[in-house]
C-alpha distance (Angstrom), angle and dihedral (degrees) to the residues before:
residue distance angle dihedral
X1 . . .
X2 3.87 . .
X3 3.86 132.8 .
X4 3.77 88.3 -104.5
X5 3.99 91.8 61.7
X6 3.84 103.3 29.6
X7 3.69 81.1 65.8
X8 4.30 96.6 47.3
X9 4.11 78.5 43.4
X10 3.53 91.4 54.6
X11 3.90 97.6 43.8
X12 3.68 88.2 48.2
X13 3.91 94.6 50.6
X14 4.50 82.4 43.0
X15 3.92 82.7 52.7
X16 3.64 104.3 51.3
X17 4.20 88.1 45.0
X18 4.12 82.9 51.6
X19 4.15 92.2 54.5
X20 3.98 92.9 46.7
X21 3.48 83.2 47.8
X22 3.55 90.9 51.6
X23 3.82 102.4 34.4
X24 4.09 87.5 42.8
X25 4.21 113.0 103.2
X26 3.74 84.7 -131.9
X27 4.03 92.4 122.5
X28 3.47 141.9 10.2
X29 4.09 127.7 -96.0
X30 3.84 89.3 -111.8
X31 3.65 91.2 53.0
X32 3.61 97.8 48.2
X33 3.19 84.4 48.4
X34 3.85 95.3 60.8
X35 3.69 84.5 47.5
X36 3.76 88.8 59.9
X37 3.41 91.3 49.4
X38 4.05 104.6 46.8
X39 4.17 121.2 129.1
X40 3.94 90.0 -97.4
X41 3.87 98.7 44.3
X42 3.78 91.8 44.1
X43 4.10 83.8 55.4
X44 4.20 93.6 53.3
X45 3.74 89.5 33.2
X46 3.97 88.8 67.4
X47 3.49 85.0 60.5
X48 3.42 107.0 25.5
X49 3.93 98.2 101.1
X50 3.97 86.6 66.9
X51 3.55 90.7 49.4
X52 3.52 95.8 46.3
X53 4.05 88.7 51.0
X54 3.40 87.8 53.3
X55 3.40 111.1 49.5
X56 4.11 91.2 51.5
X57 3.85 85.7 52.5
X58 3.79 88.2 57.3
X59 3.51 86.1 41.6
X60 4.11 100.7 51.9
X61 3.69 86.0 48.0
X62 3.42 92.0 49.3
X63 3.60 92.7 46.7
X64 4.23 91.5 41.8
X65 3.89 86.7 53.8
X66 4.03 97.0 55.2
X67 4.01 87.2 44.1
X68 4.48 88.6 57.5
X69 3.71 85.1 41.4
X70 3.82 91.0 52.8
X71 3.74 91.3 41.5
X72 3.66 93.0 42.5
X73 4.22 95.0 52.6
X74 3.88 89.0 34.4
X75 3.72 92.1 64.5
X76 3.85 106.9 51.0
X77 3.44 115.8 95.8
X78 3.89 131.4 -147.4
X79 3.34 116.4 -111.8
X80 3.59 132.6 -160.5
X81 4.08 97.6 -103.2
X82 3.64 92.2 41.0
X83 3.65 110.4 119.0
X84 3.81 122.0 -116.3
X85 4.26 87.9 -117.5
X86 3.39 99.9 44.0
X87 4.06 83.2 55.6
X88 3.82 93.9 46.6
X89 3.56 88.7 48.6
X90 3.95 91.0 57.6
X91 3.47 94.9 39.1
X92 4.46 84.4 55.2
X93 4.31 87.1 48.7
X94 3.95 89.9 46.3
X95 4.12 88.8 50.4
X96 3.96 91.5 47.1
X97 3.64 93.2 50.4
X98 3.42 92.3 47.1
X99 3.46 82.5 46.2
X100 3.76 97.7 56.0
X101 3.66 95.4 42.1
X102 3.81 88.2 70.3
X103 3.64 93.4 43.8
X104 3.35 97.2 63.5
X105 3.80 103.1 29.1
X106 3.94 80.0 63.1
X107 3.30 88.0 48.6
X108 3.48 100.2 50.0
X109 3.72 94.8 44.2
X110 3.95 99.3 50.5
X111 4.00 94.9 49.3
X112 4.26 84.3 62.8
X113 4.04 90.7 42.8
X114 4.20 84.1 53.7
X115 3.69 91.1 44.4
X116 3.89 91.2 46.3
X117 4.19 90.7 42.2
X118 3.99 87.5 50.3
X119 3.49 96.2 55.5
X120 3.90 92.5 33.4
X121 3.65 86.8 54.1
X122 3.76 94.0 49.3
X123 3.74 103.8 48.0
X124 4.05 76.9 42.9
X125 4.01 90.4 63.6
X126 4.21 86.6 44.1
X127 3.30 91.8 52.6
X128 4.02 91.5 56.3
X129 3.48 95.0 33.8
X130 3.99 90.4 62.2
X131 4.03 92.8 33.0
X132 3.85 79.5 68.0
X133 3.67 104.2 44.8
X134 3.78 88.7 49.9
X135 4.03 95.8 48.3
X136 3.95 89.5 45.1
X137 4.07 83.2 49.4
X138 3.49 93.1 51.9
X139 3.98 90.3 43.6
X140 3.97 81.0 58.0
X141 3.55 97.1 46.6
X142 3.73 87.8 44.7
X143 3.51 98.6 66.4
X144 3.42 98.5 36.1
X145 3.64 91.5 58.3
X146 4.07 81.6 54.9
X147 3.78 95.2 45.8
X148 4.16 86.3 60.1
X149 3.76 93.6 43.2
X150 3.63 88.0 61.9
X151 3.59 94.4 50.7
X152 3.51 99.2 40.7
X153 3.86 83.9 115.6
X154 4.08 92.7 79.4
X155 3.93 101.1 56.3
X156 3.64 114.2 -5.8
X157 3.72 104.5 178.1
X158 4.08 83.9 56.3
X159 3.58 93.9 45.3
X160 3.88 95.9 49.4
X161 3.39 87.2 56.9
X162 3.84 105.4 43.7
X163 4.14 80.7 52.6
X164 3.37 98.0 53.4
X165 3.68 90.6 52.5
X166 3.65 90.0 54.2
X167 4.07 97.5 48.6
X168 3.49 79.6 45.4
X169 4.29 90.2 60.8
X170 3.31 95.6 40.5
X171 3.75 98.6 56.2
X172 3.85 84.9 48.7
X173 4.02 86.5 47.9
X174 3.39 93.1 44.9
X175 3.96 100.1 50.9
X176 4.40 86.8 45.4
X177 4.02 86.0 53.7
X178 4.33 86.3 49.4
X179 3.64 90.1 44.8
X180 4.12 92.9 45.5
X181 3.91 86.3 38.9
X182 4.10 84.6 56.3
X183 3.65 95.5 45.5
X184 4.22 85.8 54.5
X185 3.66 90.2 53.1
X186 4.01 89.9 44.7
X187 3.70 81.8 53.1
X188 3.73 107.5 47.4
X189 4.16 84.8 44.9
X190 3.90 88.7 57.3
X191 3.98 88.6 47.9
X192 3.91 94.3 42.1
X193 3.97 85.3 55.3
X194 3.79 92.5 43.6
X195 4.11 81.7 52.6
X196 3.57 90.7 52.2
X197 3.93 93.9 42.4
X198 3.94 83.3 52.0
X199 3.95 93.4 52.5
X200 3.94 91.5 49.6
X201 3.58 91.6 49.1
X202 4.09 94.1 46.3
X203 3.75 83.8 53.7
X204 3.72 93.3 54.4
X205 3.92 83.0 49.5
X206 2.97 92.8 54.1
X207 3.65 100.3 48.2
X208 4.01 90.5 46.3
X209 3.67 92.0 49.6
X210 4.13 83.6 56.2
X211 3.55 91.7 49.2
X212 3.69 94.0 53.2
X213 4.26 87.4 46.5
X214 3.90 88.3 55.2
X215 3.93 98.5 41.1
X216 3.90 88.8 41.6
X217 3.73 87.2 50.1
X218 4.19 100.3 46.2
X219 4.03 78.1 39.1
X220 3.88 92.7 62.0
X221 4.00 87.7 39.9
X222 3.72 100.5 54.2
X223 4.14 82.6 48.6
């Protein structure tokens, strides 16, 4: 394998730790979140769109190079005077580019599942964060709204009033906590089919990577 795709291996292999990682319930939203938001990712993060960009350039071109190698190996035909090496050795350049082409199409699809599972997992730890502001807020209003019943006694017109108000708040507090409550369950459904998008794509990994084992190993035989 040459410098150019040890490195795209070694991305890919840095990628797939990054999603378990991710995907992992080894900390919360919120603190992922503070992760995300630390002194030296806050520094790459302002220019982390241009990097992005340009790392699945050099991936598509990657990725458009192992599909003319493929076409270009896939299309010669043996002929009768050929020689037996010369076959073998086209046969070897067909399986790399093959090879390659699922290197970096891996590679190339896992850095947008990160980028989509950072900003999932972000809006994610929003979502909570204001799901609890709004329940301790309606907590407050809550027994507020009691504190006035009980004095009702004093000025009832006023208090009638001032209670109404607060029903009034915490139906509106209520439905925004249902509505953020919805949006988290929209969210974990998006991640749980991410998850499951992961898993089918480890498998085909998995199966690729046992390929390669068998064709390196009838490779190395017919040597």
């Amino acid at each position: 394998m040459s410098l150019q795709w040890t490195i795209i291996a070694t991305f890919l292999y840095a990628e797939i730790a990054t999603v378990l990682l991710l995907t992992l319930p080894i900390a919360s939203p919120s603190r992922w979140k503070k992760f995300f938001q630390s002194k030296f990712l806050a520094y790459i993060s302002a220019q982390a769109t241009i990097y992005f960009l340009v790392l699945v350039g050099v991936l598509i071109l990657c990725l458009l190079d192992a599909i003319r190698e493929m076409q270009k190996y896939s299309n010669i035909e043996p002929t009768d005077h050929q020689h037996l090496d010369a076959e073998m050795q086209g046969n070897m350049r067909l399986f790399r580019a093959q090879r390659n082409f699922y290197i970096s199409g891996f590679a190339l699809f896992l850095l947008i599942v990160i980028r989509r599972l950072v900003q999932m997992i972000s809006e994610l730890a929003t979502l909570l964060a204001q799901a609890e502001a709004n329940f301790r807020q309606a907590q407050s209003a809550t027994v507020t709204a009691r504190t006035l019943l009980q004095k009702q006694g004093t000025d009832d017109e006023k208090a009638m009033k001032e209670i109404e108000e607060l029903k009034n708040q915490i139906v509106a507090l209520e439905r925004d906590l249902s509505r953020e409550k919805k949006d988290k369950e929209a969210v974990k459904s998006q991640a749980e089919s991410l998850n499951k998008e992961y898993d089918r794509l480890a498998e085909e990994h998995s199966r690729l990577q046992k390929k390669m084992t068998v064709a390196g190993g009838d490779s190395k035989k017919d040597e």
